[in-house]
Biopython code that builds the backbone (N, CA, C, O; Angstrom):
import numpy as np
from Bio.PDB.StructureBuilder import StructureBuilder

atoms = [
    (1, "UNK", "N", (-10.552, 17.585, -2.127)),
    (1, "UNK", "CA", (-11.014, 16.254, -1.758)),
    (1, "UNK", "C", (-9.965, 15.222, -2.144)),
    (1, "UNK", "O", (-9.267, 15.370, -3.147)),
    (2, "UNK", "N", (-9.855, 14.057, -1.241)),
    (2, "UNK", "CA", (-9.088, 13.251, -1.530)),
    (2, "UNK", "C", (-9.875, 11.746, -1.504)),
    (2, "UNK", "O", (-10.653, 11.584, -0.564)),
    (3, "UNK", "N", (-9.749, 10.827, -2.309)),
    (3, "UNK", "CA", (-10.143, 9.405, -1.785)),
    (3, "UNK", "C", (-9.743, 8.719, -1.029)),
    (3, "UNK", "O", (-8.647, 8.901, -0.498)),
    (4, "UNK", "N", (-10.764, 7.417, -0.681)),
    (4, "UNK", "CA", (-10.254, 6.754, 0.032)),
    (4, "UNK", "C", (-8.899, 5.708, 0.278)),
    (4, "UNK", "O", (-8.926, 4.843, -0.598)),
    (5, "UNK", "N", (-7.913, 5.559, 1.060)),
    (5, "UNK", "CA", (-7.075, 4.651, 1.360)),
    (5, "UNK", "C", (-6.613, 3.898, -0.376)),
    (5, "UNK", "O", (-7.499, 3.691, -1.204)),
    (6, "UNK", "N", (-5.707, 3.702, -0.553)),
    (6, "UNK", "CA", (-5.772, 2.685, -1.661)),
    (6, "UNK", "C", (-4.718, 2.648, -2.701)),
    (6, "UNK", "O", (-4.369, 3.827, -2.766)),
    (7, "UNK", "N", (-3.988, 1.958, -3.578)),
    (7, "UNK", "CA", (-3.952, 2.541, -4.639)),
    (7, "UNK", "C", (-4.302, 2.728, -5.841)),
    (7, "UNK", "O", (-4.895, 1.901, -6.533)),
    (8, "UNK", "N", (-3.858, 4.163, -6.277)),
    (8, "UNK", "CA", (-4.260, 4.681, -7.770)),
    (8, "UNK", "C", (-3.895, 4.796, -8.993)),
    (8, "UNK", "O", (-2.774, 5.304, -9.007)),
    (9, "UNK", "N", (-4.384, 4.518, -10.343)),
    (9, "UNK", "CA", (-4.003, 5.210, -11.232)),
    (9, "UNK", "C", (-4.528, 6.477, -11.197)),
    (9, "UNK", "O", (-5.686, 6.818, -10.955)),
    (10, "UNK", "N", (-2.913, 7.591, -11.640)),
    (10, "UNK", "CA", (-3.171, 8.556, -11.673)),
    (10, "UNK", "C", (-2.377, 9.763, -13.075)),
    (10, "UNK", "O", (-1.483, 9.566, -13.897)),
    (11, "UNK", "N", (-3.055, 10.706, -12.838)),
    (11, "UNK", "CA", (-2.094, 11.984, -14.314)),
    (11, "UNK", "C", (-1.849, 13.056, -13.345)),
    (11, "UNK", "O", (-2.594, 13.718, -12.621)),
    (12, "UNK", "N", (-0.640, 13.031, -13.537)),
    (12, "UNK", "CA", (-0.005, 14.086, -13.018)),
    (12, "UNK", "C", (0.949, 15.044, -13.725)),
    (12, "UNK", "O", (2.020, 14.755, -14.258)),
    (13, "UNK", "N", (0.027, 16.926, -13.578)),
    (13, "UNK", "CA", (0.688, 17.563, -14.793)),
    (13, "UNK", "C", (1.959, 18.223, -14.464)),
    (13, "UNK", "O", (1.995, 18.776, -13.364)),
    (14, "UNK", "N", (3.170, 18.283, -15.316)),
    (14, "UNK", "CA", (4.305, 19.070, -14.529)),
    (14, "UNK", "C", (4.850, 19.627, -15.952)),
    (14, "UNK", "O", (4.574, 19.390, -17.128)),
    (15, "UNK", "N", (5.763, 20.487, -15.274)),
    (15, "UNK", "CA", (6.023, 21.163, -16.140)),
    (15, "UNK", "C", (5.853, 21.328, -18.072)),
    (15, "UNK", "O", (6.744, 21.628, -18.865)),
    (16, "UNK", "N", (4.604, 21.053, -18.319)),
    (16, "UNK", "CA", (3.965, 21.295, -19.216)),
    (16, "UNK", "C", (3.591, 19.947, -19.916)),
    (16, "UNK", "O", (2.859, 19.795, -20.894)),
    (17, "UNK", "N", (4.441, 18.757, -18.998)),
    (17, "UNK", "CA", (3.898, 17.380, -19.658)),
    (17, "UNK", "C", (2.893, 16.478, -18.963)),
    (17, "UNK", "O", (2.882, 16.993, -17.845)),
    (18, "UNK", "N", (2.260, 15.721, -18.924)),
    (18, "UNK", "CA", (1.480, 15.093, -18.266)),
    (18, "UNK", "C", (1.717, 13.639, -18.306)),
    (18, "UNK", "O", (1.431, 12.983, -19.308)),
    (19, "UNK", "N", (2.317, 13.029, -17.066)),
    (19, "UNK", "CA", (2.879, 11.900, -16.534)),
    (19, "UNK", "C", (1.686, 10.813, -15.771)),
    (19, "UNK", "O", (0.867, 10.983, -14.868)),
    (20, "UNK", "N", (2.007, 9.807, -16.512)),
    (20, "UNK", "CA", (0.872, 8.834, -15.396)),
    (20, "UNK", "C", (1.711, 8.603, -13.932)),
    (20, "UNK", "O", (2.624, 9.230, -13.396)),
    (21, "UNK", "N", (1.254, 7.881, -13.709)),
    (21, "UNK", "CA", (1.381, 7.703, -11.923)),
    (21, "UNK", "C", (0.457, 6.727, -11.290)),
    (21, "UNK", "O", (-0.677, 6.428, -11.665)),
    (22, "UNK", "N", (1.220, 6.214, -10.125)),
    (22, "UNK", "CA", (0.674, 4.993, -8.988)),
    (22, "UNK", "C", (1.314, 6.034, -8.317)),
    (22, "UNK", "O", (2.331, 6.694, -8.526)),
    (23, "UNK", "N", (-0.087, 5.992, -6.919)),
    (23, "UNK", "CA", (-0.319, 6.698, -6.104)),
    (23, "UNK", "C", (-0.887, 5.913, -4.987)),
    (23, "UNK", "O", (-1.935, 5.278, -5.101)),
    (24, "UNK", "N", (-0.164, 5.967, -3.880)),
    (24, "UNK", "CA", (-0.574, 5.215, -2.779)),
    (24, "UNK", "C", (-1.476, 6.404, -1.444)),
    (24, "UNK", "O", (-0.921, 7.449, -1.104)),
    (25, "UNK", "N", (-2.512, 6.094, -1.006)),
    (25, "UNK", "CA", (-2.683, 6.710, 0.119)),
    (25, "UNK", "C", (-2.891, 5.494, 1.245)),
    (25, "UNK", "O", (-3.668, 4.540, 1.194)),
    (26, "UNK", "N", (-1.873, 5.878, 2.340)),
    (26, "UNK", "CA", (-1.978, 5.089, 3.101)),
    (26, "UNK", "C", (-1.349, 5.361, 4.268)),
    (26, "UNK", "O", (-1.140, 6.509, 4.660)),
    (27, "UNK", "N", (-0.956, 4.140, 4.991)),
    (27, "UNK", "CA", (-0.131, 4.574, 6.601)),
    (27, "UNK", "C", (1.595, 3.349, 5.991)),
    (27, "UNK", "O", (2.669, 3.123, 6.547)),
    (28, "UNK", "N", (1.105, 2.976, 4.907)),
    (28, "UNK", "CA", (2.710, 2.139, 4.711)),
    (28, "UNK", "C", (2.997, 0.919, 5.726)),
    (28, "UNK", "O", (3.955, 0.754, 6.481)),
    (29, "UNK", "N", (1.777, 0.060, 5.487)),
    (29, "UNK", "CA", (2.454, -0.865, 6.922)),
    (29, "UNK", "C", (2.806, -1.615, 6.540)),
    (29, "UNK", "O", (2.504, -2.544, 7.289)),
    (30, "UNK", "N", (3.445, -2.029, 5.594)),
    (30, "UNK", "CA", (4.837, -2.945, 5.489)),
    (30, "UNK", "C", (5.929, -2.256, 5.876)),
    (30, "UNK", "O", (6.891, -2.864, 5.408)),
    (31, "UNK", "N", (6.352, -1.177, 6.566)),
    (31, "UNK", "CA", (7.633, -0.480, 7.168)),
    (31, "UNK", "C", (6.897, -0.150, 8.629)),
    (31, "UNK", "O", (7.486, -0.532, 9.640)),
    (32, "UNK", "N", (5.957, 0.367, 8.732)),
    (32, "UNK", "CA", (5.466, 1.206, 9.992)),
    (32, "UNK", "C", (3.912, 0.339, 10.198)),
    (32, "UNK", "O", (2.894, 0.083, 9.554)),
    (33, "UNK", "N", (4.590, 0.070, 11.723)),
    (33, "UNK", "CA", (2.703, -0.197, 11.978)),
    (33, "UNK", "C", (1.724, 1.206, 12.953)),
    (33, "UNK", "O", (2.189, 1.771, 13.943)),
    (34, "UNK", "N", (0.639, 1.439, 12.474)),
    (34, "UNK", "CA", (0.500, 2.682, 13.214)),
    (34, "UNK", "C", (0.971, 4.153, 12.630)),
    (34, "UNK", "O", (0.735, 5.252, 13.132)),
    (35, "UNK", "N", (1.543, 3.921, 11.692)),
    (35, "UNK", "CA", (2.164, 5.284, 10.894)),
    (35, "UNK", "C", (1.094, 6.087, 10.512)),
    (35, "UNK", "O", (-0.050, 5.729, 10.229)),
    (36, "UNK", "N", (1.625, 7.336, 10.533)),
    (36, "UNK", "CA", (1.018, 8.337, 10.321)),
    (36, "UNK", "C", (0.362, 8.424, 8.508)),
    (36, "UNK", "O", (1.146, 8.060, 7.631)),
    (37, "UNK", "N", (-0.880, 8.852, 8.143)),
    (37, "UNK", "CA", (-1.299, 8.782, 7.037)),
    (37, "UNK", "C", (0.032, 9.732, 5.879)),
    (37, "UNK", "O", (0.690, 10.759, 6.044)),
    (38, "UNK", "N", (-0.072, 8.790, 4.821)),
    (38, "UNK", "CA", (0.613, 9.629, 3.526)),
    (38, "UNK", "C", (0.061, 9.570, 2.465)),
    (38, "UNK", "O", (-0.779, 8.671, 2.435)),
    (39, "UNK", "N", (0.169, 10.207, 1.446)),
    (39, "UNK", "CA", (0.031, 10.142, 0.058)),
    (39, "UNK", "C", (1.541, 10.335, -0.527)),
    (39, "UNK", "O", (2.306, 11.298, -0.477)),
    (40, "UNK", "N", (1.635, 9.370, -0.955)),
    (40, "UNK", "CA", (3.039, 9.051, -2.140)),
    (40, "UNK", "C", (2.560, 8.828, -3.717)),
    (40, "UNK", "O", (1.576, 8.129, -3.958)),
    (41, "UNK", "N", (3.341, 9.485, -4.797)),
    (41, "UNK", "CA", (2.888, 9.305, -6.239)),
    (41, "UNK", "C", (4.506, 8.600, -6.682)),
    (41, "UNK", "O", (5.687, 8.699, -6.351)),
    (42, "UNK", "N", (3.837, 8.027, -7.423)),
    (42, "UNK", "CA", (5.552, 7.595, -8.131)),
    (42, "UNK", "C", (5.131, 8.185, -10.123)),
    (42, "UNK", "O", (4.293, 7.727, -10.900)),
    (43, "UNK", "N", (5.717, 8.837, -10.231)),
    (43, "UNK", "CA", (5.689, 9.600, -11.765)),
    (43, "UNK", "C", (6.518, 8.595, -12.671)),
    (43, "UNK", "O", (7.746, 8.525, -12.712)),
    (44, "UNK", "N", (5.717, 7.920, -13.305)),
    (44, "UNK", "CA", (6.087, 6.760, -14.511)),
    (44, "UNK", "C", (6.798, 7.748, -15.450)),
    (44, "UNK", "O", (6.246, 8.786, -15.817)),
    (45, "UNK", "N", (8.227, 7.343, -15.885)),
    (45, "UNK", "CA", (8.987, 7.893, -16.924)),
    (45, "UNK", "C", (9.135, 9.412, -16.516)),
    (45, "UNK", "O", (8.894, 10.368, -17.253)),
    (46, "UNK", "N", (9.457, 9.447, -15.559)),
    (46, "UNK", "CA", (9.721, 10.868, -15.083)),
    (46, "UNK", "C", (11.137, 11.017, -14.624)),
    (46, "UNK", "O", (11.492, 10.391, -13.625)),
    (47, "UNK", "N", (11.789, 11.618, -15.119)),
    (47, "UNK", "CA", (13.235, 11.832, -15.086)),
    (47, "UNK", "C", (14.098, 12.600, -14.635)),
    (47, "UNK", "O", (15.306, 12.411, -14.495)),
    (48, "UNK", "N", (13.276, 13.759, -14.330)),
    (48, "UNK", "CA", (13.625, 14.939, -13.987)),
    (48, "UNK", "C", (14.271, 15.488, -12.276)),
    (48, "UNK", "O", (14.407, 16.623, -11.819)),
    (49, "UNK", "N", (14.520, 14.305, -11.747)),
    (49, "UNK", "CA", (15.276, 14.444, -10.537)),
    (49, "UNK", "C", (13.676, 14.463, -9.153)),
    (49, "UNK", "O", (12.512, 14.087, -9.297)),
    (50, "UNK", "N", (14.234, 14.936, -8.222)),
    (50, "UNK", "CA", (13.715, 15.195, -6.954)),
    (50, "UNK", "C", (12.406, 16.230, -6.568)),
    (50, "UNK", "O", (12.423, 17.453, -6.711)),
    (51, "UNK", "N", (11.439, 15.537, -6.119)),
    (51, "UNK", "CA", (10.077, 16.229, -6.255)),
    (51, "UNK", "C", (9.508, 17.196, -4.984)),
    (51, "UNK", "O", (8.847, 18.221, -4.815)),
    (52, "UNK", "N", (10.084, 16.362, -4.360)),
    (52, "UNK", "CA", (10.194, 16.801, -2.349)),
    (52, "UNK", "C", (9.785, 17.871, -2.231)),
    (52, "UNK", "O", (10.706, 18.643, -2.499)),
    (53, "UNK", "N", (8.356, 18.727, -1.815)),
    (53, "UNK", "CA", (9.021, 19.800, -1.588)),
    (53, "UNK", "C", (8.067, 20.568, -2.214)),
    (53, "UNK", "O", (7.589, 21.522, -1.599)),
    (54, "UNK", "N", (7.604, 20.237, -3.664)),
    (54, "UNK", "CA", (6.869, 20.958, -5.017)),
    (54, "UNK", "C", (5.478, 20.563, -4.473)),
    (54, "UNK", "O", (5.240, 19.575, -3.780)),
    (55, "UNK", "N", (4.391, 21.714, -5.000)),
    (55, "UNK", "CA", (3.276, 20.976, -4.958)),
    (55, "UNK", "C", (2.753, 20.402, -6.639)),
    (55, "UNK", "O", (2.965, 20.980, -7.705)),
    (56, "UNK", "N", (2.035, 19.109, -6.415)),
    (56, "UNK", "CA", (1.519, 19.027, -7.344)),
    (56, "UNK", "C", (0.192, 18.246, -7.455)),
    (56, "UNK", "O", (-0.229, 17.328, -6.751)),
    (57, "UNK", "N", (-0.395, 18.902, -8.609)),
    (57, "UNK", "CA", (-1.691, 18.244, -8.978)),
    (57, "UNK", "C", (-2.134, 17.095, -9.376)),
    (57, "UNK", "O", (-2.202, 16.873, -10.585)),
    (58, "UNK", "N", (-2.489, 16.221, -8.522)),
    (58, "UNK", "CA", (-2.997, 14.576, -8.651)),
    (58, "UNK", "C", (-4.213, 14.150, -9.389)),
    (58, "UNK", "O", (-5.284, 14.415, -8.842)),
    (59, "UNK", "N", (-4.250, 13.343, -10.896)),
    (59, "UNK", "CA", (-5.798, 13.250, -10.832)),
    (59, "UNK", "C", (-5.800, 12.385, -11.016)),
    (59, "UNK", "O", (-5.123, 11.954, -11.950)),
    (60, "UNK", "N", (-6.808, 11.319, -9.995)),
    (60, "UNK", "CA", (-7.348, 10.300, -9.616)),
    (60, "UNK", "C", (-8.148, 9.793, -10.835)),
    (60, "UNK", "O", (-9.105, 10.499, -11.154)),
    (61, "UNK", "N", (-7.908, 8.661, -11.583)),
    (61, "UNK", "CA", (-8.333, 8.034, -12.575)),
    (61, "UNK", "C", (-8.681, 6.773, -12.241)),
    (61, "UNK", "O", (-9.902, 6.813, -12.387)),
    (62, "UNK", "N", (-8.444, 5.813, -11.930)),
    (62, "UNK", "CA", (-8.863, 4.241, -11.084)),
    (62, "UNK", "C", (-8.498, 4.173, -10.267)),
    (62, "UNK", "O", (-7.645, 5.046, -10.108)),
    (63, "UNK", "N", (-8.693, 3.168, -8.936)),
    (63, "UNK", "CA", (-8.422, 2.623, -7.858)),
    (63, "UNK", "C", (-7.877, 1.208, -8.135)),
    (63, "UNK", "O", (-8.694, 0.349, -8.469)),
    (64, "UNK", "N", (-6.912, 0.969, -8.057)),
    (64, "UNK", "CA", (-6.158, -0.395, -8.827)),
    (64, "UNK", "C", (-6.216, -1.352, -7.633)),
    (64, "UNK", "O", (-5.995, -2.516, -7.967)),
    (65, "UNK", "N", (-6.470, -1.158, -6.246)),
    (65, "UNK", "CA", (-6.392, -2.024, -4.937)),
    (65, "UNK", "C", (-6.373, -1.130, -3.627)),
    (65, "UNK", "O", (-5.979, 0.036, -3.608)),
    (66, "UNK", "N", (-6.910, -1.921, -2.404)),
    (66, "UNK", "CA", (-6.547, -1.701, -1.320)),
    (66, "UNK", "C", (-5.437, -1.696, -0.716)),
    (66, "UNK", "O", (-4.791, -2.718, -0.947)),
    (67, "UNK", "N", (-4.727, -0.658, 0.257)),
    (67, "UNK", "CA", (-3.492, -0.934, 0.534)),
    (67, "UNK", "C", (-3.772, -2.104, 1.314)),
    (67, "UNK", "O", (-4.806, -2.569, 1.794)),
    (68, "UNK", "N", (-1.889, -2.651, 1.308)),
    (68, "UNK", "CA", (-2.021, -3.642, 2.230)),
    (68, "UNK", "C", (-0.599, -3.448, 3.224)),
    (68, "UNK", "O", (0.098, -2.442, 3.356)),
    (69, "UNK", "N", (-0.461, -4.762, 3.840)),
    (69, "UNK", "CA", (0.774, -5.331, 3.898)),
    (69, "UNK", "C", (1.340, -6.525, 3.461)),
    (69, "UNK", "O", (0.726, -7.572, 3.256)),
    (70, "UNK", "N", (2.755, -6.295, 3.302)),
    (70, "UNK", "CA", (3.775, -7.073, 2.448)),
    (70, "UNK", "C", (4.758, -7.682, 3.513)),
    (70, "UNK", "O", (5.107, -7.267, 4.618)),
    (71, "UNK", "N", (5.033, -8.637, 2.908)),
    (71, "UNK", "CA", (6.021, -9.974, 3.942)),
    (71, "UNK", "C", (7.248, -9.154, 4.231)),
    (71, "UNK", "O", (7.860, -9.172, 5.299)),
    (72, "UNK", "N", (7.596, -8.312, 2.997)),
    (72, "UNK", "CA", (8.834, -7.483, 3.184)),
    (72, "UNK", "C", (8.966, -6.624, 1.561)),
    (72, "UNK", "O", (8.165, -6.475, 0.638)),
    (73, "UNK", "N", (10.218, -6.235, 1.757)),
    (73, "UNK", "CA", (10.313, -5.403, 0.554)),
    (73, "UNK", "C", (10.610, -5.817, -0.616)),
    (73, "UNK", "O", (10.721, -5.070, -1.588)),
    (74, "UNK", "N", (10.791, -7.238, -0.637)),
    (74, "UNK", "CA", (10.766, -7.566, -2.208)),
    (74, "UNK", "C", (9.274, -8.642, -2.930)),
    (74, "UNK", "O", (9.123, -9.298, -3.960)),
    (75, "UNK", "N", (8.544, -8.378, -1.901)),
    (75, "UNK", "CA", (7.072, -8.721, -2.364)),
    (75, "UNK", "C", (6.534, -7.506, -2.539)),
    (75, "UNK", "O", (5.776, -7.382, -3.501)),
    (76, "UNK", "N", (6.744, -6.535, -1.819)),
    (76, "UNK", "CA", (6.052, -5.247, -2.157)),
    (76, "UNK", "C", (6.677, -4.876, -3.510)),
    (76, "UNK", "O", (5.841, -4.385, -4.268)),
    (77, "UNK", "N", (7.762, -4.961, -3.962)),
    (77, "UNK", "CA", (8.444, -4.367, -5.081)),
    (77, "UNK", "C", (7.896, -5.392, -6.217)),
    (77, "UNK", "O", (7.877, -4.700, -7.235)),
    (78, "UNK", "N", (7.460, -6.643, -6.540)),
    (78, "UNK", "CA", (6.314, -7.187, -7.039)),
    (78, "UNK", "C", (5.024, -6.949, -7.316)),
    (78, "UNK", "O", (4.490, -7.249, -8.384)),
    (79, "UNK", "N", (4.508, -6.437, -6.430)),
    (79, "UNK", "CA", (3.129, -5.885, -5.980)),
    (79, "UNK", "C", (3.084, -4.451, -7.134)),
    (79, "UNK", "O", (2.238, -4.357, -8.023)),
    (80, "UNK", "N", (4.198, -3.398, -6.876)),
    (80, "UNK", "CA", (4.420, -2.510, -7.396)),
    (80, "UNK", "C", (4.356, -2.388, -9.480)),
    (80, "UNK", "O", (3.803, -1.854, -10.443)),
    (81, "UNK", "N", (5.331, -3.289, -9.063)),
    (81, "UNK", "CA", (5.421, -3.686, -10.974)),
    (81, "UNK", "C", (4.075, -4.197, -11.360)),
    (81, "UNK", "O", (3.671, -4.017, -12.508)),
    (82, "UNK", "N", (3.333, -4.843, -10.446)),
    (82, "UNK", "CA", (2.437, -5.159, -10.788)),
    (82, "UNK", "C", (1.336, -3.978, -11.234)),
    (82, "UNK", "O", (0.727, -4.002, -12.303)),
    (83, "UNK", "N", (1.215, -3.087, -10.355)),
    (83, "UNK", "CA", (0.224, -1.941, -10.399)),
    (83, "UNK", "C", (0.770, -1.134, -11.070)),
    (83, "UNK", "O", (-0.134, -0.593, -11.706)),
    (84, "UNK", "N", (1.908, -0.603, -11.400)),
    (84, "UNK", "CA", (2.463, -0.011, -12.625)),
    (84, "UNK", "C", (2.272, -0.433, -14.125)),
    (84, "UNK", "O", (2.315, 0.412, -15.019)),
    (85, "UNK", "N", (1.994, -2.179, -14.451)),
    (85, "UNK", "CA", (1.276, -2.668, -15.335)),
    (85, "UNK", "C", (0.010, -2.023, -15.741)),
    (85, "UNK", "O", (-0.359, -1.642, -16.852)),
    (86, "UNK", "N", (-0.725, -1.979, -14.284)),
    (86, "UNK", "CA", (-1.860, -1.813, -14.665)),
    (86, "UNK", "C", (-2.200, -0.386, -15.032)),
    (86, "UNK", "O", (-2.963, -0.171, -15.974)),
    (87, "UNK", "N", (-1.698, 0.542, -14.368)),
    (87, "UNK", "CA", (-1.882, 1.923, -14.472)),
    (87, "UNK", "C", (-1.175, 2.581, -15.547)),
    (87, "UNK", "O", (-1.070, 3.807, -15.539)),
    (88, "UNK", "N", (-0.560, 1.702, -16.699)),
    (88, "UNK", "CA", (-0.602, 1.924, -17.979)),
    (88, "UNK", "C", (-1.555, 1.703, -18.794)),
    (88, "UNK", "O", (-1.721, 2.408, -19.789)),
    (89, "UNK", "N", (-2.286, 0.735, -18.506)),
    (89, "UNK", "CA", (-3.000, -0.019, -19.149)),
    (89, "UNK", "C", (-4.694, 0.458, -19.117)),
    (89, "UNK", "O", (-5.661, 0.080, -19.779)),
    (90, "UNK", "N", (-4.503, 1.670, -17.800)),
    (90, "UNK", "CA", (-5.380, 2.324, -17.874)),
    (90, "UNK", "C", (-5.462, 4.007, -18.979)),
    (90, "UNK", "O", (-6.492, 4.681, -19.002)),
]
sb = StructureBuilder()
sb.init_structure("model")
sb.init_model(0)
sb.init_chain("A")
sb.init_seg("    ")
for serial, (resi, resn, name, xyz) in enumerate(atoms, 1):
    if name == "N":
        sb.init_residue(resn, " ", resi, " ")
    sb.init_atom(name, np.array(xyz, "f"), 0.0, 1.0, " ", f" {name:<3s}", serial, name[0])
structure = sb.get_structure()
């Protein structure tokens, strides 16, 4: 099961450590209008190079907002820091 649209705070376990995470499910329409659905995680303090490819286990802990759209990419990159605040703080 997956939730709805949005983003998340999330824990994500990897190689034996367990990383928080903002997790978007969405279509990304500040780049694409009409895009095809994704799920993207971004692994807070995760260092370990390139994920592409691996599967991994997502667990959904809050819903921090609805996706949206952004004027461009440096309001979204605002938006971001912003929800990375929060999904510590969870």
């Amino acid at each position: 099961m997956r939730p709805p649209g949005g983003v998340y705070a999330a824990e994500v376990p990897l190689d034996g450590r367990v990383y928080r995470a903002v997790v978007n499910i969405g279509t990304r329409p500040t780049f694409r209008e009409n895009g095809a659905e994704v799920i993207e995680a971004h692994l807070l303090d995760y260092t370990g190079g390139d994920l592409y490819g691996r599967n991994l286990e997502v667990r959904f802990l809050r819903r921090i907002r609805d996706e949206q759209k952004f004027d461009g990419p440096d309001s979204l990159r605002q938006q971001i820091s912003a929800d990375i605040l929060k999904a510590r703080g969870i």
